[in-house]
LUMDRENFI-505449 format. One line per 10 residues: number of its first residue (from 1); their letters; for each residue x, y, z of C-alpha. Coordinates in Angstrom, 1 decimal, padded with zeros to 4 digits. Each point is the difference from the previous one (the first is absolute). Layout:
N
NUM = A = X:Y:Z | ...
//
This chain:
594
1 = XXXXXXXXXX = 000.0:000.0:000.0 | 001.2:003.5:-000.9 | 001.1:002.2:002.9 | -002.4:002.9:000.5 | 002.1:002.7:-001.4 | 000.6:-002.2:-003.3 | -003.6:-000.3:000.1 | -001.1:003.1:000.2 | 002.2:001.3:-002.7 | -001.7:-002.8:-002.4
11 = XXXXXXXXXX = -003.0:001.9:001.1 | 001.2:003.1:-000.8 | 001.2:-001.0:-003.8 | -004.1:-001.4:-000.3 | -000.9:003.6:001.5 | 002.4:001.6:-002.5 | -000.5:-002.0:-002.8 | -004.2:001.4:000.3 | 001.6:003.1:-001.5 | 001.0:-001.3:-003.5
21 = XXXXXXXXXX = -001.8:000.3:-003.6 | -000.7:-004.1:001.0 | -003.0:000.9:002.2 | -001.5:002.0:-003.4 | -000.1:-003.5:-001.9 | -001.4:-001.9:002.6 | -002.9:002.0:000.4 | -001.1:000.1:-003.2 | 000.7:-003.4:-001.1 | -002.8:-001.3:003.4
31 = XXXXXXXXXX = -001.2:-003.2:-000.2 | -004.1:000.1:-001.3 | -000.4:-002.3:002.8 | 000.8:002.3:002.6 | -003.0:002.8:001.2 | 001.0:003.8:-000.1 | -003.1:000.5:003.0 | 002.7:-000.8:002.6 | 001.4:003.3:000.2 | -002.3:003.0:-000.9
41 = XXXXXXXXXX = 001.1:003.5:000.3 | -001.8:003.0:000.6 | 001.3:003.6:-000.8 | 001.9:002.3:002.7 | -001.5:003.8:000.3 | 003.1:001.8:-001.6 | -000.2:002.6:003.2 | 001.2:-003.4:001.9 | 003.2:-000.9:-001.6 | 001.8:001.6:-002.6
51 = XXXXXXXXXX = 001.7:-003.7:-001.2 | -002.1:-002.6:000.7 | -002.9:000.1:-002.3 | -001.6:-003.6:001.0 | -000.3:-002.1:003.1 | -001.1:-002.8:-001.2 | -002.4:-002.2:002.7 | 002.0:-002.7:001.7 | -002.5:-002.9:000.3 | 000.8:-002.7:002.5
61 = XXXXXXXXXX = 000.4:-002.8:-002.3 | -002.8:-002.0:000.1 | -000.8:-003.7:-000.5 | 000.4:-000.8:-004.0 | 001.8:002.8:-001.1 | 002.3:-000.5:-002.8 | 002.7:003.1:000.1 | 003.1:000.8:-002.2 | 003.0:000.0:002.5 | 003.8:001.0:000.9
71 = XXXXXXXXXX = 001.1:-001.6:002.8 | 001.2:002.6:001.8 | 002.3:-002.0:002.6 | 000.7:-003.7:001.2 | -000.3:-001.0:004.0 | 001.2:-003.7:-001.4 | -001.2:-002.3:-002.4 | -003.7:-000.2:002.0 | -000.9:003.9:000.9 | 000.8:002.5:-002.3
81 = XXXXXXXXXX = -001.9:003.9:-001.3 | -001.9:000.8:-003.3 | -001.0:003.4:-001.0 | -003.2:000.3:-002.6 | 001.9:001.2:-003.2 | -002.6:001.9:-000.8 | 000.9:002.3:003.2 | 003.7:000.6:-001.9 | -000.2:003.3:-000.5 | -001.1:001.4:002.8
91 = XXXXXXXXXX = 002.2:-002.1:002.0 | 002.6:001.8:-001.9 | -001.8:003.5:000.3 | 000.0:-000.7:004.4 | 004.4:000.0:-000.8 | 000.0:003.2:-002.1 | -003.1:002.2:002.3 | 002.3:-001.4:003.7 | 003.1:001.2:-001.8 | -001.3:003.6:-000.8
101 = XXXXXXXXXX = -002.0:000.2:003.4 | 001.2:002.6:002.4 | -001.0:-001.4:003.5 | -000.7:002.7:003.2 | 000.0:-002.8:002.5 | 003.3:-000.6:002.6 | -002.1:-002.2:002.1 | 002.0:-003.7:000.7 | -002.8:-002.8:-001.8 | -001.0:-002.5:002.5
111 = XXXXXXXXXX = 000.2:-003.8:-000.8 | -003.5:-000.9:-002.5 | 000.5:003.9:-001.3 | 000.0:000.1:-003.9 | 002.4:002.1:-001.3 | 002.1:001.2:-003.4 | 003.7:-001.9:000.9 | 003.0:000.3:-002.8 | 001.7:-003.2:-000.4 | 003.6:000.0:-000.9
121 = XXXXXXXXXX = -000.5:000.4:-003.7 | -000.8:003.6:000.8 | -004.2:-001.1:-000.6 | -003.1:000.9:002.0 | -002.3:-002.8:000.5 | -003.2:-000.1:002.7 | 001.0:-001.9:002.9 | -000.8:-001.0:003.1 | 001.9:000.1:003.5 | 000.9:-003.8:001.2
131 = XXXXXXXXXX = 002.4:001.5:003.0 | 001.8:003.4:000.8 | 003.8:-000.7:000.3 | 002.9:002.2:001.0 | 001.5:-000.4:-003.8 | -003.3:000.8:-001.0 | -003.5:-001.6:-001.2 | -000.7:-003.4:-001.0 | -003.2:000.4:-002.4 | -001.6:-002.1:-002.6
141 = XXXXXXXXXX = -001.0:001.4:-003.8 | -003.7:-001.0:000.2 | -000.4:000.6:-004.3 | 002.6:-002.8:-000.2 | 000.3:-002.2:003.6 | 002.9:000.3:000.7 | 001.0:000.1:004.0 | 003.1:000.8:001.8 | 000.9:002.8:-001.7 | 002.3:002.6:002.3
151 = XXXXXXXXXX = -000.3:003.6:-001.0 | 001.5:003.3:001.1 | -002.1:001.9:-002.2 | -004.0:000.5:000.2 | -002.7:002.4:000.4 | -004.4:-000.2:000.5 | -002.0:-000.6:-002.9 | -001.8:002.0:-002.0 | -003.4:-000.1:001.0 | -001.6:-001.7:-003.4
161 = XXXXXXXXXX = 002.7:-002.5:000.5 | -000.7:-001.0:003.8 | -003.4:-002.1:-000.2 | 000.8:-001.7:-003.6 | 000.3:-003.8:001.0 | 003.6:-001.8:-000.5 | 000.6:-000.9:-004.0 | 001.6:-003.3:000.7 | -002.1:-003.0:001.4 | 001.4:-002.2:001.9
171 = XXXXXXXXXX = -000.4:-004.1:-001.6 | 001.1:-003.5:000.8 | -000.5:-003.2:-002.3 | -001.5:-002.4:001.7 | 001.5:-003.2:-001.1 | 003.5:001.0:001.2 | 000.8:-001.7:003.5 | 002.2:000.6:002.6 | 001.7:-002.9:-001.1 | 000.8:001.4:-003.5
181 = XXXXXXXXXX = 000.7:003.3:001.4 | 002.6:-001.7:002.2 | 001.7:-002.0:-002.7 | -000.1:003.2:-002.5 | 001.5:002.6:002.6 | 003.2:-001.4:-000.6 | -000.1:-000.2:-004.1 | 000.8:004.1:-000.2 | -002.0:000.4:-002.8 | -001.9:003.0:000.6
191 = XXXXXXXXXX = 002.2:002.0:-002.7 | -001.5:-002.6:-002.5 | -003.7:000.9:001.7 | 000.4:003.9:-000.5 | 001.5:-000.2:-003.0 | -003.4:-002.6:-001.6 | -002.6:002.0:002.0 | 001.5:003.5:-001.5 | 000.5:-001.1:-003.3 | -003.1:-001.8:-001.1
201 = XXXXXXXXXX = -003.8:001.0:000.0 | -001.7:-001.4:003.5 | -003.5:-000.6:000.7 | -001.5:-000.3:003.5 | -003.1:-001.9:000.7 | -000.8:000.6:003.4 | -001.6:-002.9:001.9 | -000.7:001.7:003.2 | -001.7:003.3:001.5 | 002.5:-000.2:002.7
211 = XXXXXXXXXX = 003.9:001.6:000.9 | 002.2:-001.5:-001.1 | -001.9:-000.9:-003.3 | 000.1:-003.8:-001.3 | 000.7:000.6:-003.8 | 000.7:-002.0:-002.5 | 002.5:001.7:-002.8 | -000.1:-000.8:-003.4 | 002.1:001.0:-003.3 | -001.0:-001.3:-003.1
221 = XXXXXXXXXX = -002.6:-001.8:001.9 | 002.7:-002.6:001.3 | 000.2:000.3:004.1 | 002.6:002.1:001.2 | 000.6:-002.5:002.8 | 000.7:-002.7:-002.0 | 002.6:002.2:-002.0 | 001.7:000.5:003.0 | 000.1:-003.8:000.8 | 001.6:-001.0:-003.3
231 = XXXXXXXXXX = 002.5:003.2:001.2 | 000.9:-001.7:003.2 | -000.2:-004.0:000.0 | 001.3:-000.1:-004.0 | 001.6:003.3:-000.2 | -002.2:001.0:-003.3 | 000.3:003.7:-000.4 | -003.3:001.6:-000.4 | 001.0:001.9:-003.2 | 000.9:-003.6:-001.8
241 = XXXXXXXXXX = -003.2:-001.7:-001.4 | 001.8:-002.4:-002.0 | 002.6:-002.4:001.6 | 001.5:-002.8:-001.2 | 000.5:-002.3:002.7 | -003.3:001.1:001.4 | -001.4:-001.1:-003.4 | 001.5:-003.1:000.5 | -001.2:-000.7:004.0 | -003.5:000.3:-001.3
251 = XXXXXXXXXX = 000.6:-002.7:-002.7 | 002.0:-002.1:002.8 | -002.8:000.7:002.5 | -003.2:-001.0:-002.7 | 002.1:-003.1:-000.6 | 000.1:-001.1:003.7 | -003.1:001.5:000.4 | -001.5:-003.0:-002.3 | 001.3:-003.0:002.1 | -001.5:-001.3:003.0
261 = XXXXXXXXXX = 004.0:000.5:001.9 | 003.0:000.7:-000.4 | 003.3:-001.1:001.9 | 001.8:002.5:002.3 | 003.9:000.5:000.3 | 000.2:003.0:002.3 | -002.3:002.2:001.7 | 002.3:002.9:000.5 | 000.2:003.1:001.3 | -003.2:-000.5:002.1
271 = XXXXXXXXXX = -001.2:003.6:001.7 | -003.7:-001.2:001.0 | -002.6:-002.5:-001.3 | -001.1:002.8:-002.1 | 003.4:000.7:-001.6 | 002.2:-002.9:-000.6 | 002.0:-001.2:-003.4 | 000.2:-003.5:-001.3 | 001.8:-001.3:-002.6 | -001.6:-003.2:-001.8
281 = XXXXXXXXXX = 002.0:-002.8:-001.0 | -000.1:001.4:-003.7 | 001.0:003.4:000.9 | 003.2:-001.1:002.0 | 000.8:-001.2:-003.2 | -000.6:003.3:-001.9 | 002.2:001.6:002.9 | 003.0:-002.6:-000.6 | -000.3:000.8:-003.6 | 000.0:004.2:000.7
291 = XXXXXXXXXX = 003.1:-000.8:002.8 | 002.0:-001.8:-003.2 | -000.5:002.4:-002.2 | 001.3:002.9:001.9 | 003.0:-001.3:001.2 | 000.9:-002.2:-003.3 | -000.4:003.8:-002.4 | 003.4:001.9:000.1 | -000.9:003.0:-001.5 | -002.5:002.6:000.9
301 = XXXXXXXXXX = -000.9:003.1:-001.6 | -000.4:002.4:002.5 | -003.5:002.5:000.6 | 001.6:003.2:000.5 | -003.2:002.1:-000.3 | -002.7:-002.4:002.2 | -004.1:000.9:000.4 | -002.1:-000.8:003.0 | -001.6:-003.1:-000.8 | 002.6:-001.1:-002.4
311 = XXXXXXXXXX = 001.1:-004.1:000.2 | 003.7:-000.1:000.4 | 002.8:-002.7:001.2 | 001.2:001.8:003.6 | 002.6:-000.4:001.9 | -001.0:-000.2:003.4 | 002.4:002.4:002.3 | 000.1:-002.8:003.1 | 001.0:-002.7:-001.7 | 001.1:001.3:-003.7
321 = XXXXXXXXXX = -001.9:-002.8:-001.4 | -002.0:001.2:-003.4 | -003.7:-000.8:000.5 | -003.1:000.6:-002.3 | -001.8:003.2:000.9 | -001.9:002.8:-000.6 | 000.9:003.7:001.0 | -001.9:001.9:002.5 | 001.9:003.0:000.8 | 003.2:001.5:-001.1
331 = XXXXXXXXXX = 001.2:002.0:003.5 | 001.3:003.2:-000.5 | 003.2:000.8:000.2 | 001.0:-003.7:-000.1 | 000.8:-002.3:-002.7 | -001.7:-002.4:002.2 | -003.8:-001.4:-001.3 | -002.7:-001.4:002.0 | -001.4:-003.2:-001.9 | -002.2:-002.9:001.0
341 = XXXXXXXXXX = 001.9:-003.1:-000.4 | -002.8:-002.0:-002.4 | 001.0:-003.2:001.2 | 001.1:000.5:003.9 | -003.5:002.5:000.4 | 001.9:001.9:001.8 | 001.5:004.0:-000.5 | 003.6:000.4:000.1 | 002.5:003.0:-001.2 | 001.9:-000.8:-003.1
351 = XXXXXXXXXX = 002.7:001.7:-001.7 | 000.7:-001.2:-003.7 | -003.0:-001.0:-002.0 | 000.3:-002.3:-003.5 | -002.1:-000.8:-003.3 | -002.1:-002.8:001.1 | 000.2:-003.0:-002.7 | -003.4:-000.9:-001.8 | -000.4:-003.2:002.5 | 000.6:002.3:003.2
361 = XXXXXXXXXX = -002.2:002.5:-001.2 | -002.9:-002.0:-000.9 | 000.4:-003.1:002.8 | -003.0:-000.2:002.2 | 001.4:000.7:004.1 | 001.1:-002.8:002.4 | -002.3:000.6:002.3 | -003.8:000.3:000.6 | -002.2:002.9:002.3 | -002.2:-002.2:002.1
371 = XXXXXXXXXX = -001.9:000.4:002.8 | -002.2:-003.2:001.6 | -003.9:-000.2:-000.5 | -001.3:000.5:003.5 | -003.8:000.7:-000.2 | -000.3:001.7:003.3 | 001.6:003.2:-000.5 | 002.1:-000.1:003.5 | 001.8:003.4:001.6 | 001.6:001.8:002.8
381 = XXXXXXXXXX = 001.9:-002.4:002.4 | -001.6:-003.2:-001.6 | 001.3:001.0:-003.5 | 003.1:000.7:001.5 | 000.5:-003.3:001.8 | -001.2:-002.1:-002.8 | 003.2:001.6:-002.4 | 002.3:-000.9:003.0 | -001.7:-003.4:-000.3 | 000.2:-000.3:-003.8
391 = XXXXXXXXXX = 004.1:001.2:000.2 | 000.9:-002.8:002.7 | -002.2:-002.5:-001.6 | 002.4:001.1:-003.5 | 003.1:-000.2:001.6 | -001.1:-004.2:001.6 | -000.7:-000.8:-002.9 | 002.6:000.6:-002.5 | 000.9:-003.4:-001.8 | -003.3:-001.0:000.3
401 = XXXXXXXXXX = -002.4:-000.4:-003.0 | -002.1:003.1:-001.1 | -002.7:000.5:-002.9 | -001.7:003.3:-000.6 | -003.5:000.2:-001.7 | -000.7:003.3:-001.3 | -003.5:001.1:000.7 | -000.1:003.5:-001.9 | 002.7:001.6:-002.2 | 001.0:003.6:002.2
411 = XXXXXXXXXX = 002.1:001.9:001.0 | 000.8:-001.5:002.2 | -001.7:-003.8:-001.1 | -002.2:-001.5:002.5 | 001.2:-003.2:000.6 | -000.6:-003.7:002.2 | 003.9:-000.9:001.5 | 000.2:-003.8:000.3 | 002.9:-001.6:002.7 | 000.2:-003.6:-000.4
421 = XXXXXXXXXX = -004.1:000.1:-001.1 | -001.2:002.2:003.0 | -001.2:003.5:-000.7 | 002.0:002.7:001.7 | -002.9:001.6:000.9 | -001.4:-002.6:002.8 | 003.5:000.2:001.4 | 000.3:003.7:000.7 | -003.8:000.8:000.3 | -001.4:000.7:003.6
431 = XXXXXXXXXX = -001.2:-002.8:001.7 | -002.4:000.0:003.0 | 001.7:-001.7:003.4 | -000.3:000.1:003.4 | 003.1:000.1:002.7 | -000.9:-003.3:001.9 | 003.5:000.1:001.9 | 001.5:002.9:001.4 | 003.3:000.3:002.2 | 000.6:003.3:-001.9
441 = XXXXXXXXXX = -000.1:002.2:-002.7 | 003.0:-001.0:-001.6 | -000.9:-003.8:000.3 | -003.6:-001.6:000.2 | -001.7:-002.6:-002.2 | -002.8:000.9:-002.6 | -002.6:-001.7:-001.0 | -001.6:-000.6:-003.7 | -003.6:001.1:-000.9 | 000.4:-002.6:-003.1
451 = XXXXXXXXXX = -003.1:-002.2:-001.5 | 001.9:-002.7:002.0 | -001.2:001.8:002.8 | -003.5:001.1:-001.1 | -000.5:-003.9:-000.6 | 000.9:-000.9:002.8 | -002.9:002.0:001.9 | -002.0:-000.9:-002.5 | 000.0:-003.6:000.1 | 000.0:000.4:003.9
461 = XXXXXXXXXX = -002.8:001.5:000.5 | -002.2:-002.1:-003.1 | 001.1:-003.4:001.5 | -002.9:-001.0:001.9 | 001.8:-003.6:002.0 | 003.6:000.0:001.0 | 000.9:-003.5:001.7 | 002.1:-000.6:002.9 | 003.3:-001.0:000.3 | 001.0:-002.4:002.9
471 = XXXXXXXXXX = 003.5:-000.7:-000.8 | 001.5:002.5:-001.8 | 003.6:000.2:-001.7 | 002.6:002.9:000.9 | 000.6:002.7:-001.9 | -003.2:-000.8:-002.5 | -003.2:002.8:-000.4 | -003.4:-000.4:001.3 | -002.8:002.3:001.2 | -001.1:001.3:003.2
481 = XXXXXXXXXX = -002.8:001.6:001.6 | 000.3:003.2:001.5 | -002.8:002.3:000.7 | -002.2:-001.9:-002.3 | 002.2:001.0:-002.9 | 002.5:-002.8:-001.6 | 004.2:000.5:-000.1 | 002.3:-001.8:-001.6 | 002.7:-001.4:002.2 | 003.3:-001.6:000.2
491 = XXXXXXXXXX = 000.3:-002.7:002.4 | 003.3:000.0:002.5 | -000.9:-003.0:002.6 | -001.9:-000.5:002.7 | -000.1:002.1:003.2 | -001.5:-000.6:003.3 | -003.3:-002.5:-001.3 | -000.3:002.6:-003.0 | 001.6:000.6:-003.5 | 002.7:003.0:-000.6
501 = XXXXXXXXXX = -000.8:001.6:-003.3 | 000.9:003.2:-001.6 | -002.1:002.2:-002.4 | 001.2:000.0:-003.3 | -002.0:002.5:-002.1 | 000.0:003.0:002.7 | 002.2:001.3:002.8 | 002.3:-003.1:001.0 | -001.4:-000.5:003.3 | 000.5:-003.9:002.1
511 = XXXXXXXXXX = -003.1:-000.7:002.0 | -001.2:-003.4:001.3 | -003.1:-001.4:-000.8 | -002.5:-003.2:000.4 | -000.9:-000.8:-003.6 | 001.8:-000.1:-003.2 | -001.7:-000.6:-003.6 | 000.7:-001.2:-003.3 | 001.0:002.5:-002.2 | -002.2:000.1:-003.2
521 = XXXXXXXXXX = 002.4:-001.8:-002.8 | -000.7:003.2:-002.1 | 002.2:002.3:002.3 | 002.5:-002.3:000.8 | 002.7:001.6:-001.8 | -000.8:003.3:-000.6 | 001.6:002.4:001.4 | 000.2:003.2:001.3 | 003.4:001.9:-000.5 | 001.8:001.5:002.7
531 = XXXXXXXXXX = 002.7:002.5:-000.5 | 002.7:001.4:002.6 | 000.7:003.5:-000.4 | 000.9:003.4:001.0 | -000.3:003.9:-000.7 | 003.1:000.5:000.0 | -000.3:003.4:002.2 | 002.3:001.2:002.3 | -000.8:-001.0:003.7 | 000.4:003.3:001.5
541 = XXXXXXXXXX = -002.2:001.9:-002.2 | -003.1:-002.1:000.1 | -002.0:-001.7:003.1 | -000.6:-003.7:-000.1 | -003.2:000.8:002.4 | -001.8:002.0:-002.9 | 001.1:-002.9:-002.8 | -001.5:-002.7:002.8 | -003.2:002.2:000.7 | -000.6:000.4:-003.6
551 = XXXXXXXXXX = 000.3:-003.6:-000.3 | -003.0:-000.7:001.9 | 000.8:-003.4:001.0 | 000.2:-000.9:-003.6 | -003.4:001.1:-000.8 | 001.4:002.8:-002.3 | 000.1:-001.0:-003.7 | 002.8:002.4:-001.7 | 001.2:000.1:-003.3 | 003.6:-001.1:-000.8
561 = XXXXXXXXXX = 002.3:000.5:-002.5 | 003.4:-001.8:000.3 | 003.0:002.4:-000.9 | 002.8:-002.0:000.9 | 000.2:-004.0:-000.3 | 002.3:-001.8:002.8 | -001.3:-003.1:000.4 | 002.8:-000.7:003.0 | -000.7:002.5:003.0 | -003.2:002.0:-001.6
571 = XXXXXXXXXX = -001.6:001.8:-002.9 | 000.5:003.7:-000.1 | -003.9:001.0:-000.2 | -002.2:002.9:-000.1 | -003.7:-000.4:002.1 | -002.6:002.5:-001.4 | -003.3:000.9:002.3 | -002.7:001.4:-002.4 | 003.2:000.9:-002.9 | 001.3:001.6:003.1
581 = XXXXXXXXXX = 004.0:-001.1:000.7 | -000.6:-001.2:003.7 | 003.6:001.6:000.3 | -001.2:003.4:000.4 | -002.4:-001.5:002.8 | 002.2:-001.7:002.5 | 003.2:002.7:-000.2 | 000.5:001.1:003.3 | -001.0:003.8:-001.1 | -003.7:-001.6:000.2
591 = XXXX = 000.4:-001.6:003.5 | 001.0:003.5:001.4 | -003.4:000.9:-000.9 | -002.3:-002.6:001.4
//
C-alpha cells in the first residue's frame, strides 16, 4: 500500500489532470445510456457572483442512477470518490472564484468548519477541518475526497459556496472482502488504478441510497471490478484488450472445462480458498516446454522502448533469471520496471527486458486462478479460519493425488479440489461439535455432530425391545438405561455386584449400573469421532473458567474449523458460538467485567 503522502500526490495528478482539454471530450462523447437529470442546474442572480454563473443542484444519488464519472481519489481497491461529470465545470469554476476571493475573516475555523484551504500546488479547494495542528490544518477537499490534507493557507467561504453539498460521493463495491483487500494492499498497484480510472470513460450505477454508496462501475459495459481483477491476480493491464497468452488460457481453460477432471501437479502459491493457482498435469508440461526455451535461446533482441502492457522476456532483479512477463510500470528515474511474472503470478522488479519468441508469446500460462465452490458464502473469523484450514490441509498433503473439476470458467474458475478422492471442502468446512472433555483450553476432547451420530439417537430411541445381557464380554458395546433414555456403553468389568461401563457417544463419564443390553447389530460399529484438540491461546491472556462456563457441561454445540492438523499432542482449532470466535469471549479482558 502507498504511504499517504505518495497517495495523496496520485490524488493530486487525478485533481490536476481535471484541468486538461481531456475532460472536453469526455463530456461530449457520454454514453446514451447514462441520464443527464442527475445533475440539474439553475441560474445564479448575477448581483450574487460575478464568476460563477450556475450552481448546478447536487442530488443525493439515489437508487438506480446511472451517472458519468471521474473517480476523484482511491481509499484502496474497495472505497474510493466519484464526481458526476456533468458537475465539471463548475467544480472547476469553485478553483478559479476561491482563488480570486478576498476573505475579511481572521477567526481560527473549528474542527467540522468548511473552509477555502490551498494545497501545496498553490490551489484553493473547499475543505473541511479534520484537526487544528501546530503546523497547521488537516482538512479534506469535499469536491474530490480527499482527507488528510495539512494546510497553512485558508480563509471562510463565500457565502453561495457554504451550503452547496460536497461534489464527490463517497462509494464502495460490494463484492470486495476484507480478505481481498488484505491480499491486494500489498500488490502496490494503485498507480495502475489512477492511471485506468483517469484515463478511460467511467460509469457509476449506484446500488444504494446510503454513504458510502455501493456502485457498480462500468466502461464499455465490462465491470470495472473485474478489470481490476485480471490487473491484480494475471497482471492484465487494463489498456490491453487483446493478449496472447490470455487468448490462449481461455482456449486451455474451454478444453479442461469439457472433461469431467483433470490431474493436479501443484497447487501453488495458495493465498486463500478464493485465490489459489494450480497447475494441471498438461500445463506443467507447457511450463517445462516455456523453461527450455528460455534458457536453450542465446540471443535476444533487446526492447529498448517498452509499453505498459507489453509481453516481454524479464529479467527478474533477485535472482537474474529471465521470465515471461508483462510490463506494468516503468518507475521513474530508474531503469528498473515493474512486471508481473506470467508464469510465477507474482510482481517483481526487472531490469533488462527481451523480444519474446512466437512460442513464449502465444503459450497459454502455467498456472490456473481458482478459487473452491463453497455454496455458503462464509466471512469474518469463519472465512478466515477456513483459508488457514485450506493452507495446512495444502501443505499435508503434497505428494498426495489431486484432480480439479472446473465448475465455471472465471476469473478466477470455480473449481471442486479432489485429495486422494475426498473434496477439500468437507475437510476445511465448519463442522458442529461439542467439547465432551475439558482439562483446558489448550487441551480437551471434541466431539462429532456426524450422521454417525444422528443415527445413533435415531435408532435408539425407534428401537422398541433391547434384550439383556447376563454375561457380558469386556471392552464390547451395549446399551443402558438412564433416565428412561438409552446410552451406548463400553463395558470395563464388574464392580461391586454391578457392571462398570463408560459412555461412548457423550461426555466419557464411568458409572455402575444393574443392567446391560444388546446393542442393536445396526449400531454396532458406527462410530462417533472424537478429536483431541486445542486453541492454541496463550494461557495468560485468556481464562479457562469462561472457556469451561461456555461449555456448559458439553451441552453447547459450537462450530469448528480445524486450522492446524497434529494428530500427536492436538489439533490447532478454532470454536465459533453463533460465527462468534469464542476467543474474544473467554480473554481475561471479559472476566474483569463480569
Amino acid at each position: 500500500m502507498k504511504n499517504t503522502e505518495e497517495n495523496l500526490n496520485n490524488s493530486k495528478n487525478m485533481v490536476g489532470k481535471l484541468k486538461n482539454n481531456v475532460i472536453d471530450e469526455v463530456v461530449t462523447e457520454m454514453s446514451t445510456l447514462l441520464s443527464f437529470e442527475n445533475s440539474q442546474t439553475e441560474e445564479l442572480d448575477s448581483s450574487n457572483s460575478n464568476h460563477i454563473k450556475y450552481i448546478p443542484i447536487v442530488n443525493k444519488p439515489a437508487l438506480g442512477d446511472v451517472w458519468n464519472v471521474n473517480v476523484s481519489n482511491i481509499n484502496s481497491l474497495k472505497y474510493f470518490y466519484v464526481q458526476n461529470i456533468n458537475n465539471y465545470e463548475y467544480i472547476q469554476s469553485i478553483c478559479l472564484e476561491l482563488d480570486k476571493y478576498e476573505s475579511t475573516s481572521k477567526k481560527l475555523p473549528k474542527v467540522g468548519h468548511v473552509i477555502a484551504a490551498r494545497d501545496f500546488n498553490g490551489t484553493w479547494y473547499r475543505a473541511k477541518v479534520q484537526s487544528i495542528t501546530e503546523l497547521g490544518l488537516n482538512v479534506c477537499f469535499i469536491d474530490f475526497g480527499i482527507s488528510k490534507v495539512l494546510v497553512t493557507d485558508y480563509k471562510d467561504l463565500p457565502k453561495e459556496l457554504a451550503s452547496i453539498k460536497p461534489m464527490a460521493c463517497h462509494c464502495y463495491f460490494k463484492s470486495v472482502s476484507k480478505e481481498d483487500e488484505n491480499i491486494l494492499s500489498v500488490l502496490d498497484l494503485f498507480d495502475s488504478i489512477y492511471k485506468y480510472y483517469n484515463s478511460y470513460k467511467i460509469a457509476a450505477t449506484f446500488l444504494s441510497n446510503n454513504d458510502p454508496y455501493s456502485v457498480k462501475l462500468s466502461h464499455n459495459g465490462k465491470d470495472v471490478l473485474d478489470i481490476l481483477y485480471n490487473l491484480a491476480w494475471d497482471g492484465i493491464v487494463p489498456s490491453i484488450s487483446d493478449d496472447p497468452i490470455n487468448h490462449a488460457k481461455l482456449i486451455m481453460l474451454n478444453k479442461i472445462f469439457s472433461k469431467s477432471k483433470t490431474e493436479v501437479v501443484r497447487v501453488e502459491p495458495i493465498f486463500s480458498k478464493n485465490h489459489f493457482y494450480v497447475e494441471t498435469e498438461s500445463s506443467y508440461q507447457i511450463g517445462k516446454t516455456i523453461r527450455t526455451e528460455i534458457e536453450n535461446q542465446t540471443k535476444w533482441i533487446p526492447v529498448l522502448h517498452p509499453k505498459e502492457g507489453q509481453i516481454v522476456i524479464a529479467k527478474n532483479i533477485n535472482d537474474l533469471k529471465l521470465y515471461r512477463a508483462r510490463i506494468i510500470k516503468k518507475y521513474e528515474d530508474s531503469e528498473e520496471h515493474k512486471c508481473f511474472l506470467i508464469d510465477c503470478v507474482t510482481f517483481k522488479n526487472c531490469l533488462e527486458l527481451f523480444e519474446p519468441t512466437d512460442y513464449l508469446r502465444t503459450a497459454p500460462p502455467v498456472k490456473i486462478h481458482c478459487a473452491l465452490d463453497i455454496s455458503i458464502n462464509y466471512s469474518g473469523d469463519i472465512l478466515e479460519s477456513m483459508n488457514l484450514a485450506f493452507i495446512n490441509e495444502m501443505e499435508e498433503c503434497k505428494g498426495m493425488s489431486k484432480m480439479i473439476k472446473i465448475k465455471k470458467i472465471g476469473n478466477p474458475c470455480i473449481v471442486d479440489l479432489e485429495i486422494n478422492d475426498l473434496n477439500i471442502i468437507q475437510v476445511i468446512k465448519p463442522c458442529e461439535v461439542r467439547v465432551i472433555n475439558y482439562k483446558h483450553f489448550n487441551s480437551f476432547k471434541v466431539r462429532l455432530n456426524s450422521s454417525g451420530a444422528q443415527k445413533i439417537s435415531d435408532v435408539l430411541k425407534s428401537t422398541k425391545t433391547f434384550f439383556p445381557i447376563s454375561n457380558p464380554e469386556v471392552f464390547q458395546l451395549y446399551v443402558i438405561k438412564i433416565n428412561k433414555e438409552y446410552k451406548r456403553v463400553k463395558y470395563e468389568g464388574e464392580y461391586e455386584g454391578g457392571f462398570k461401563v463408560m459412555l461412548v457417544d457423550q461426555a466419557p463419564n464411568k458409572i455402575i449400573v444393574d443392567e446391560l443390553f444388546e446393542i442393536p447389530k445396526s449400531l454396532k460399529n458406527v462410530k462417533t469421532t472424537d478429536l483431541h484438540c486445542s486453541l492454541g491461546l496463550n494461557k495468560t491472556d485468556y481464562s479457562n473458567k469462561l472457556f469451561i462456563d461456555i461449555c456448559n457441561n458439553s451441552n453447547v454445540k459450537f462450530k469448528m474449523v480445524v486450522i492446524k492438523n497434529d494428530h500427536i499432542n492436538a489439533h490447532i482449532v478454532k470454536l465459533f458460538l453463533n460465527s462468534k470466535d469464542i476467543k474474544s469471549m473467554i480473554c481475561n479482558e471479559q472476566l474483569k467485567k463480569h
